[in-house]
N, C-alpha and C positions, 0 to 999 in steps of 0.2 A: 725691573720695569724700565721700556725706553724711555727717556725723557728727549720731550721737543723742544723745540725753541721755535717761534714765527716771528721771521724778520721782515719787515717792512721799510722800505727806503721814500722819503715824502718830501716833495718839494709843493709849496701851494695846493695844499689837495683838500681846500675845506668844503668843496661842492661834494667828494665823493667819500673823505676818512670817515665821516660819521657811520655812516649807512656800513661801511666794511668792518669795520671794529665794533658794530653793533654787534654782526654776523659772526663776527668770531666769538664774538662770547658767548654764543648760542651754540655753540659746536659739541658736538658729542665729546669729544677728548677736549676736556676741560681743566687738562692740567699743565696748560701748556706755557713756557715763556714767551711773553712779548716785546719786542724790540723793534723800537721804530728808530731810525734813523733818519733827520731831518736837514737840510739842506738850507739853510740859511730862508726858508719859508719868511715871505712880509704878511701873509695872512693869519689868520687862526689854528691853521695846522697845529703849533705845536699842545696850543689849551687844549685842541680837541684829544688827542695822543694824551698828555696828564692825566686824563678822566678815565683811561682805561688801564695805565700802564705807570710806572715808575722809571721803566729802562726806556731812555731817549738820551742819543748820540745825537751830538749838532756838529754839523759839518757848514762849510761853506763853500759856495763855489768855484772856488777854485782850486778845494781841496777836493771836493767832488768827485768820481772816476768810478763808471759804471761796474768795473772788476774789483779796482781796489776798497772801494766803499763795502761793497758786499764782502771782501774777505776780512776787512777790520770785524765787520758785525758780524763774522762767522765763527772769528778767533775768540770774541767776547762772549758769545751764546753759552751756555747750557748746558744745550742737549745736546743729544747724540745723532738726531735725526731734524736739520734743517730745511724750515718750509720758507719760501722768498717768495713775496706774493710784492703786486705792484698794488699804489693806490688806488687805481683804476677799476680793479679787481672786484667782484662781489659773489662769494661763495652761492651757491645756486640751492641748496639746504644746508641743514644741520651735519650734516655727515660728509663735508667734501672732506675734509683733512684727513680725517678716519680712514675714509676709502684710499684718500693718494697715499698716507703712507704704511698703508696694509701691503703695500709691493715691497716692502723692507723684508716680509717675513722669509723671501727667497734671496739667502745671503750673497749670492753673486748681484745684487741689484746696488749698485751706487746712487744713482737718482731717477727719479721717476716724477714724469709731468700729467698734467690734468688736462680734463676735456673742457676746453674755453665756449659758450655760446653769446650770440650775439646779442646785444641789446636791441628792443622792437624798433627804435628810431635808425640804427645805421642802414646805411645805402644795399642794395642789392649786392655791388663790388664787394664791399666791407660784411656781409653775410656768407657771400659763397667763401671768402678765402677762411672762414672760421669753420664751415662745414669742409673745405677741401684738407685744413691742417687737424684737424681734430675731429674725427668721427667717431663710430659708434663701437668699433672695434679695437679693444685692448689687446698688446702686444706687450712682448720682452725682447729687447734686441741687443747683440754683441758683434762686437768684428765681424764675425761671421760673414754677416748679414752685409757688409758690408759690399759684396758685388753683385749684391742684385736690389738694395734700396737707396747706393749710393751718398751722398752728403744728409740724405735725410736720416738715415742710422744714429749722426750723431744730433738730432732735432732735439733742443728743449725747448721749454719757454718759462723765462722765470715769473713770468704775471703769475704762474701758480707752480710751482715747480719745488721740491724735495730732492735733500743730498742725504746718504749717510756721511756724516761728521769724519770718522777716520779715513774715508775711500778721498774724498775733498781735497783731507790734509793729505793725504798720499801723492797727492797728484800738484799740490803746488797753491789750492783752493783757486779764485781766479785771479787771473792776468790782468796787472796795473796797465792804465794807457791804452784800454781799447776802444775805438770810436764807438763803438758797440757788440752783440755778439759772446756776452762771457758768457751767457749758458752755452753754447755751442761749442766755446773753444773748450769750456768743462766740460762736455757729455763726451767730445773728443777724446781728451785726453784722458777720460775714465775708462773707455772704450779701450784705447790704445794699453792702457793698464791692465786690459784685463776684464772688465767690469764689465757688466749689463743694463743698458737705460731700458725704462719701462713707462707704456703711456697705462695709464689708468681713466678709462671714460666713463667711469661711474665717481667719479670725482669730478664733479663741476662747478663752474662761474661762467659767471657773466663777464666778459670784457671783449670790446668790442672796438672799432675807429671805422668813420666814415670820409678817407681823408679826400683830399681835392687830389686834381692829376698831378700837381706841383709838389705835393706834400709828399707821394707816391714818388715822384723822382727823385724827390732830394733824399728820400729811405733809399730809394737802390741804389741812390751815390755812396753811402755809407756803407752800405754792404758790400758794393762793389771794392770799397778805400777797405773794407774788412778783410775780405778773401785777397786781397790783394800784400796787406801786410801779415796774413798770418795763412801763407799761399800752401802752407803743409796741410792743413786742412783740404784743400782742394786733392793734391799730391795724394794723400792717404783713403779719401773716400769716393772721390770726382767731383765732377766738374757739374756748376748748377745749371748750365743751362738745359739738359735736360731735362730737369724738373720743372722748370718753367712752360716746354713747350706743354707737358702734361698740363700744368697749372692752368694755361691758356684754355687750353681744347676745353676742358669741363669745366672754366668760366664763361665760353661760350655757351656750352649746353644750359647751364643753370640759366643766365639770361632769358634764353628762349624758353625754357621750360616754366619761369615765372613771369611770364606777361615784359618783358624787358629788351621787348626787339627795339624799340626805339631809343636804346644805348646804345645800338652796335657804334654809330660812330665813336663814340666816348671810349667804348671798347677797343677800338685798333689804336686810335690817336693814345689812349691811357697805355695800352701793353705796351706800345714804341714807346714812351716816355721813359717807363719804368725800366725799358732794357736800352734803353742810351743812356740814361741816369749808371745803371751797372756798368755798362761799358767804359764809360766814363771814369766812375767809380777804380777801375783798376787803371787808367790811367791818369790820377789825380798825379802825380809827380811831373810830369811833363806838362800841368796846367800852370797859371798864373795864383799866388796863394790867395789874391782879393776875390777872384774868379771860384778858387775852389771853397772858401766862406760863402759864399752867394748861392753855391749849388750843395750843400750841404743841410742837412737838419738838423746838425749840431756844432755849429759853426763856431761854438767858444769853445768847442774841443779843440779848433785848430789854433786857438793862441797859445794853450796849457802847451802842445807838441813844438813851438816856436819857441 
């Protein structure tokens, strides 16, 4: 029988831990490990974590590291088959777990992500990019695939996201020191191995952001400072800006198709943000470093890199 492990990484998440760790204990596959790992949390996080679990890792921040955090609690786990879900996160039934790692039962699958829906409160922006990256349609995808879906081949998203355990450790599990992006550089490099990622959209949650345009540039700074340090990604699958121009066109269309013409401005002023924020982004080395903290959303990542 496989055994699982659900790892959960928490820093201040006493608005949302409840409510997710209710959800997990309601799950069809009810035999699973729990492993939260905690982040120097000043709130309740960790009492609330105690009342469900035994296994809590406390980290602190500045031991912190979006790859390395996750592969200390990968090497510690379990099971064979690891689920990384964010706090944010709230399984959509009883059965999301069940359904995402039923894609293990085809043994070229190394990890396989879930179909994320939006919370009723976030902004129209924040709805269509959950319907444009997560639809209705399950796939399995490998190298292959790789010159006609480009950098999305290698998509995960760990808000809900499954690894098989030995494909992980074969691969290195994730990369210390990354501003962001270790599902990606792992779906990559499982890919590159060999391996097949798989989305499963009958495994759902809710998770969702409705962020400002500010908040949206300083992510694409990041992704841009991503693809920039770890530019084989780009090399091996291409280049993202075409997936953007797609991204754009049918967040026009959703606009207009839900009563939302009177964003259009918000709309151009937002996508320029987002792609000088990127632009940016790959040229963070030539900026000033008080300058690149300032346009950044993780800006105590850049003292740990100092």
């Amino acid at each position: 029988m496989v055994k699982l492990s659900v790892v959960i990484p928490t820093h201040n998440g006493v608005k949302q831990l409840s409510a997710l760790l209710e959800k997990l204990s309601c799950q069809s596959v009810r035999s699973a490990e729990l492993l939260v790992v905690d982040s120097a949390s000043s709130d309740n996080t960790v009492e609330i974590a105690r009342k469900f679990t035994d296994n809590l890792l406390k980290t602190t921040p500045e031991q912190f590291d979006h790859g390395g955090t996750r592969t200390l609690a990968a090497k510690m786990a379990k099971g064979d088959i690891l689920v990384f879900m964010t706090q944010d996160a709230l399984p959509a039934d009883e059965h999301a777990v069940e359904n995402l790692i039923r894609a293990f039962e085809d043994e070229k699958v190394a990890a396989a992500y879930g179909r994320q829906l939006s919370y009723d409160d976030t902004n129209l922006f924040g709805k269509h990019l959950r319907l444009f990256n997560y639809n209705d349609s399950s796939y399995v995808r490998n190298l292959a695939d790789a010159p006609k879906y480009g950098i999305k081949t290698a998509f995960l998203s760990n808000s809900f996201a499954a690894y098989r355990k030995s494909a992980l450790a074969e691969v290195g599990y994730f990369k210390d020191g990354l501003i962001l992006g270790e599902d990606t550089y792992a779906g990559a490099k499982l890919l590159l191995a060999g391996y097949a990622l798989a989305y499963v959209s009958e495994a759902r949650v809710f998770h969702s952001h409705s962020y400002s345009v500010w908040q949206e540039f300083k992510r694409y700074f990041d992704i841009g400072v991503f693809h920039k340090r770890e530019n084989w990604i780009l090399k091996e699958f291409g280049k993202a800006e075409g997936e953007g121009f797609k991204y754009v066109w049918s967040e026009l269309k959703y606009l207009f198709a839900n009563g939302g013409w009177y964003l259009l401005p918000e709309f151009f002023f937002r996508n320029f943000m987002k792609y000088s924020g990127y632009k940016l982004g790959q040229y963070y080395e030539k900026l000033p470093m008080t300058l690149v903290k300032k346009l950044s959303m993780h800006h105590s990542w850049w003292q740990k890199q100092r």
